[in-house]
C-alpha positions as CSV (number, residue, x, y, z in Angstrom):
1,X,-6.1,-5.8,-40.0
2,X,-5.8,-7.3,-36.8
3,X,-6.8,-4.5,-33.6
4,X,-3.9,-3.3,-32.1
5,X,-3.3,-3.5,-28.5
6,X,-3.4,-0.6,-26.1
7,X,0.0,0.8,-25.7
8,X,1.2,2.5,-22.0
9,X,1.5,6.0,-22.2
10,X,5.0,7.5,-22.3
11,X,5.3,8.4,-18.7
12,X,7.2,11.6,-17.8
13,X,10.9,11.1,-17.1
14,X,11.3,10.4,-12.9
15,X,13.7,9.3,-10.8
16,X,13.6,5.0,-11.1
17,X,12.9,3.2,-8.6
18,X,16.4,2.3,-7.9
19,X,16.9,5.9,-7.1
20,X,14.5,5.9,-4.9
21,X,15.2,2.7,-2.8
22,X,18.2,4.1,0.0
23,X,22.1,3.2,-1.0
24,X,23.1,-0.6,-0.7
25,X,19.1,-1.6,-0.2
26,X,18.8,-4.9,-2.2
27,X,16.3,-7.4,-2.7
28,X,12.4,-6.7,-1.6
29,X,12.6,-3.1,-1.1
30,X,13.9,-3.1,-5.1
31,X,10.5,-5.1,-6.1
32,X,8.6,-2.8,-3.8
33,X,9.6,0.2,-5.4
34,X,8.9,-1.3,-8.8
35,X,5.5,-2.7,-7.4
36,X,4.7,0.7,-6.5
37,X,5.7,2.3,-9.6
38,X,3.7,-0.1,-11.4
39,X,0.9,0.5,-9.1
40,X,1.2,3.9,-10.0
41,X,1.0,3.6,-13.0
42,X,-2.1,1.8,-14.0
43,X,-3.9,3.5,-11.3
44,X,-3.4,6.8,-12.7
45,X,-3.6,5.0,-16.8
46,X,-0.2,5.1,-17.6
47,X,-0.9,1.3,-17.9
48,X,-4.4,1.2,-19.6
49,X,-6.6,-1.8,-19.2
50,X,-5.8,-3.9,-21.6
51,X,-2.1,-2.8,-22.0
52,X,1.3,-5.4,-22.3
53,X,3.9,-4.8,-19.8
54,X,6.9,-6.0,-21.4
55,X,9.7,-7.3,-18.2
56,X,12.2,-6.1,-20.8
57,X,10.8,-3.0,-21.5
58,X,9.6,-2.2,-18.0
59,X,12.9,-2.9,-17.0
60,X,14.4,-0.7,-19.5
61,X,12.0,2.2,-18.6
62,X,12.8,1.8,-15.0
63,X,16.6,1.6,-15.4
64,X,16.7,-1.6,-13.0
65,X,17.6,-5.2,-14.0
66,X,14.7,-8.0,-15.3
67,X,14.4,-9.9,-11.9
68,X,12.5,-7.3,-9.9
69,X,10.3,-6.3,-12.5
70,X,9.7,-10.3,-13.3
71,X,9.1,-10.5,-9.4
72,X,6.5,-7.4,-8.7
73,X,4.1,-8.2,-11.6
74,X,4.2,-11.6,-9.8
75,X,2.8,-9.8,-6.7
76,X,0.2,-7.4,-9.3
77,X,-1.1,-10.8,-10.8
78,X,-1.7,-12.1,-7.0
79,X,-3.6,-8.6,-6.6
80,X,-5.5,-9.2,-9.5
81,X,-4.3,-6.3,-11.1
82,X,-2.1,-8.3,-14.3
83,X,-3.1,-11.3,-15.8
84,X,-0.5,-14.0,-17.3
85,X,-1.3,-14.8,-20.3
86,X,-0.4,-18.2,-22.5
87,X,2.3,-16.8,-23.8
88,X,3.7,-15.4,-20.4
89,X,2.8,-11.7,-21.3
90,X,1.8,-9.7,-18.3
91,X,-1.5,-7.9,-19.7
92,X,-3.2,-5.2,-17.0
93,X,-6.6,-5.4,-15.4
94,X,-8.3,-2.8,-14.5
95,X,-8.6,-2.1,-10.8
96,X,-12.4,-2.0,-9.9
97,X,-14.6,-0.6,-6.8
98,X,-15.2,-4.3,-5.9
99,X,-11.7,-4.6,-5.9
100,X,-10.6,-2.1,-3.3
101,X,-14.5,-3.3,-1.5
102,X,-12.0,-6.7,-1.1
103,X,-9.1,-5.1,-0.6
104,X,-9.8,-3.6,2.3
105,X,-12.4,-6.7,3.4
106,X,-9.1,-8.8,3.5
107,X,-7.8,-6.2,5.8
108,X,-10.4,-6.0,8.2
109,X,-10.3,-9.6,8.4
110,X,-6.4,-9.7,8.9
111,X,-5.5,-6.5,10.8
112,X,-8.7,-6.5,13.5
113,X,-7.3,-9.7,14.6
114,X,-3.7,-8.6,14.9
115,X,-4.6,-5.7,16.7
116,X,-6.3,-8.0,19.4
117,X,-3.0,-10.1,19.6
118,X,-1.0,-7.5,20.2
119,X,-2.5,-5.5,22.5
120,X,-1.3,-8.3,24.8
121,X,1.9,-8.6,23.8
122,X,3.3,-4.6,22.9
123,X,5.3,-2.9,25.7
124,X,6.5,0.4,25.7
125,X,9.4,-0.3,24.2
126,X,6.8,-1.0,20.7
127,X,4.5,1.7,21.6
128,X,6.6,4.5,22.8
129,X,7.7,5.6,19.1
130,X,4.9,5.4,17.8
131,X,3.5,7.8,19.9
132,X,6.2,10.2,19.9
133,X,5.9,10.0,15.6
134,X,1.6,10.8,16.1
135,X,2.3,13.7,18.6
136,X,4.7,15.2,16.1
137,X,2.4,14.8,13.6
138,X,-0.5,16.3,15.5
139,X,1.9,19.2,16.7
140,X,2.7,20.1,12.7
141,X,-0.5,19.9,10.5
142,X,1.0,22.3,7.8
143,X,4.9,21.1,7.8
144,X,5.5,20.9,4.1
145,X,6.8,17.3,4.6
146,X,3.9,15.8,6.9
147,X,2.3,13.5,4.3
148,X,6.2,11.9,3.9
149,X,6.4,11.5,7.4
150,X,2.4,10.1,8.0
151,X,3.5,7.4,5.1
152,X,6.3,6.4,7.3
153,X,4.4,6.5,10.4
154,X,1.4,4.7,8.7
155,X,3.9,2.2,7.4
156,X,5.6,1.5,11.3
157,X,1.9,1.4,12.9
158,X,0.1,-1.5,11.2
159,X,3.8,-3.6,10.3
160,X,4.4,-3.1,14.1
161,X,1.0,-4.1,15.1
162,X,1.2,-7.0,12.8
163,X,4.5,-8.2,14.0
164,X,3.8,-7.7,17.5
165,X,0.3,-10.3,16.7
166,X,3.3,-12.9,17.1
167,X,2.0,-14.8,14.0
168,X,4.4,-14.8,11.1
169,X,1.8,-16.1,8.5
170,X,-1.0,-13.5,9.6
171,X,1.8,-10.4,9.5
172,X,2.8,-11.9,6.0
173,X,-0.9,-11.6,4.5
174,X,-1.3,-8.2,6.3
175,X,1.7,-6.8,4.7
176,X,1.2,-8.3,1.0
177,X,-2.5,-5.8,1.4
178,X,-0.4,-3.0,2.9
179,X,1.2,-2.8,-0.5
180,X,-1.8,-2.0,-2.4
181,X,-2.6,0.1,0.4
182,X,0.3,2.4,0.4
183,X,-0.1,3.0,-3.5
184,X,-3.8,3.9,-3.0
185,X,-2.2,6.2,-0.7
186,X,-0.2,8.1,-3.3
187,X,-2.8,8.6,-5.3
188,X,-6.0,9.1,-3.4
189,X,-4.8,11.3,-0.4
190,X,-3.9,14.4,0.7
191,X,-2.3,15.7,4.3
192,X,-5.9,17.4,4.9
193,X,-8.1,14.1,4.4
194,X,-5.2,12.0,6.0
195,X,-5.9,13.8,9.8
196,X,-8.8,11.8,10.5
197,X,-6.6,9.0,10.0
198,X,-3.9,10.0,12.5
199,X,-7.0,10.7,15.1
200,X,-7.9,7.4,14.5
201,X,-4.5,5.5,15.0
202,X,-4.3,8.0,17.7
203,X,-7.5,5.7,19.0
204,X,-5.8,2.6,18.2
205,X,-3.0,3.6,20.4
206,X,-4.7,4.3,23.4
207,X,-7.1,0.8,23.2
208,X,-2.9,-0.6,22.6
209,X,-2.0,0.8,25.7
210,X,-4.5,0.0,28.0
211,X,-3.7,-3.8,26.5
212,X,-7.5,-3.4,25.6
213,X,-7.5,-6.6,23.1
214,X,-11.3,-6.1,21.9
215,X,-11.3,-2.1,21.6
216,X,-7.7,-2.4,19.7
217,X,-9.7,-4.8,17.4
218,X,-12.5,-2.8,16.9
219,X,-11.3,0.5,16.6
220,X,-8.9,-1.2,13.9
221,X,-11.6,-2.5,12.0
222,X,-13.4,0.8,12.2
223,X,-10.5,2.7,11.2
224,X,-9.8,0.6,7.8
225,X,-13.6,0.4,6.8
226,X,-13.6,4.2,7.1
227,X,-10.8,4.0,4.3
228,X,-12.6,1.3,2.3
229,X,-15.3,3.9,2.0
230,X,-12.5,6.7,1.2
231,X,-11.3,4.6,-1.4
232,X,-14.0,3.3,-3.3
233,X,-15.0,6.8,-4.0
234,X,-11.5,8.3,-4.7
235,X,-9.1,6.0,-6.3
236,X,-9.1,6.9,-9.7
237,X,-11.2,4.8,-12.6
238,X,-10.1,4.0,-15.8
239,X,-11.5,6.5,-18.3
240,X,-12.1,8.7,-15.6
241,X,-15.5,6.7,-14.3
């Protein structure tokens, strides 16, 4: 007989992605939140190694239409985290230590430079919010909703620092990594590892504000290898290893 494939596990009913993208948002934010329930989902085995992901199926599953299902196992195979197959089947890969080792190599390269850029270029109109969001999130360790708010703080830190670099084409790159970044995120973190983090962005703002281009770079490039190392040792292996 010939071997069966590995099927996904039946995932417990959740909201769908559409559900959770805001009223009338279209478009990237759609694939996002399918990337990230993808993500999700072979990080924590849902997917196994091994395992088809059917765009019909997925798509089904998900309660969305074909297109951004089609479009964020695009972006996994660019991650390395599906292969395309012959016959167009989307077949996962296993995410590896060496993988998040390059993962978050690709960042160091990318962000430390942008953090240079925009030191010179990020006013107080850029940085005042931002440091109004840490200093609520320093004043509120326990608030039952602080991890929600540090992902949407995280997630306006390092987009703003990318834009503010002024090169389109380096804050593109940095944001493709900040996917896999944020889905590491929701499954390798919790608000009482994440406060190291905040000191260090904390850091980050300060170099920012002094318009400190080579401490903004290195205490970015500090701050991500620090996660690399988090990571490696916490996001979740297949089979448990």
């Amino acid at each position: 007989m010939p071997r069966s494939e590995p099927r996904p596990k039946r995932a417990k009913r959740a909201p769908t992605p559409a559900a959770e993208v805001a009223a009338g948002a279209e478009g990237a934010s759609l694939v996002e939140a399918v990337y990230h329930r993808l993500l999700h989902g072979i990080l924590t085995g849902t997917y196994p190694d091994g395992s088809v992901l059917s765009e019909l199926g997925v798509a089904r599953d998900l309660g969305v239409s074909r297109t951004p299902v089609h479009d964020a196992l695009r972006l996994l195979g660019k991650d390395g985290l599906v292969v395309r197959e012959r016959n167009c089947r989307a077949r996962v890969a296993a995410i590896t230590p060496d993988d998040v080792f390059e993962v978050f190599e690709m960042r160091k390269i990318l962000e430390g430079p942008a953090a240079e850029l925009a030191a010179g270029r990020m006013d107080r109109r850029h940085l005042a919010p931002l440091r109004a969001a840490a200093d609520a999130l320093k004043a509120a360790p326990r608030a039952a909703d602080w991890v929600a708010r540090w992902a949407e703080f995280d997630e306006a830190f390092h987009r703003g620092i990318a834009d503010a670099s002024g090169n389109r084409r380096l804050a593109a790159d940095i944001n493709r990594y900040r996917l896999l970044h944020t889905g590491f995120n929701r499954v390798a973190t919790d608000a009482a590892a994440l406060q190291p983090a905040l000191a260090e962005h904390v850091a980050i703002l300060d170099a920012l504000e002094a318009r400190n281009g080579p401490l903004a770079r290195d205490r970015m490039v500090a701050h991500i290898a620090a996660w690399q190392d988090h990571f490696i040792r916490h996001v979740p292996r297949p089979g448990g290893k």
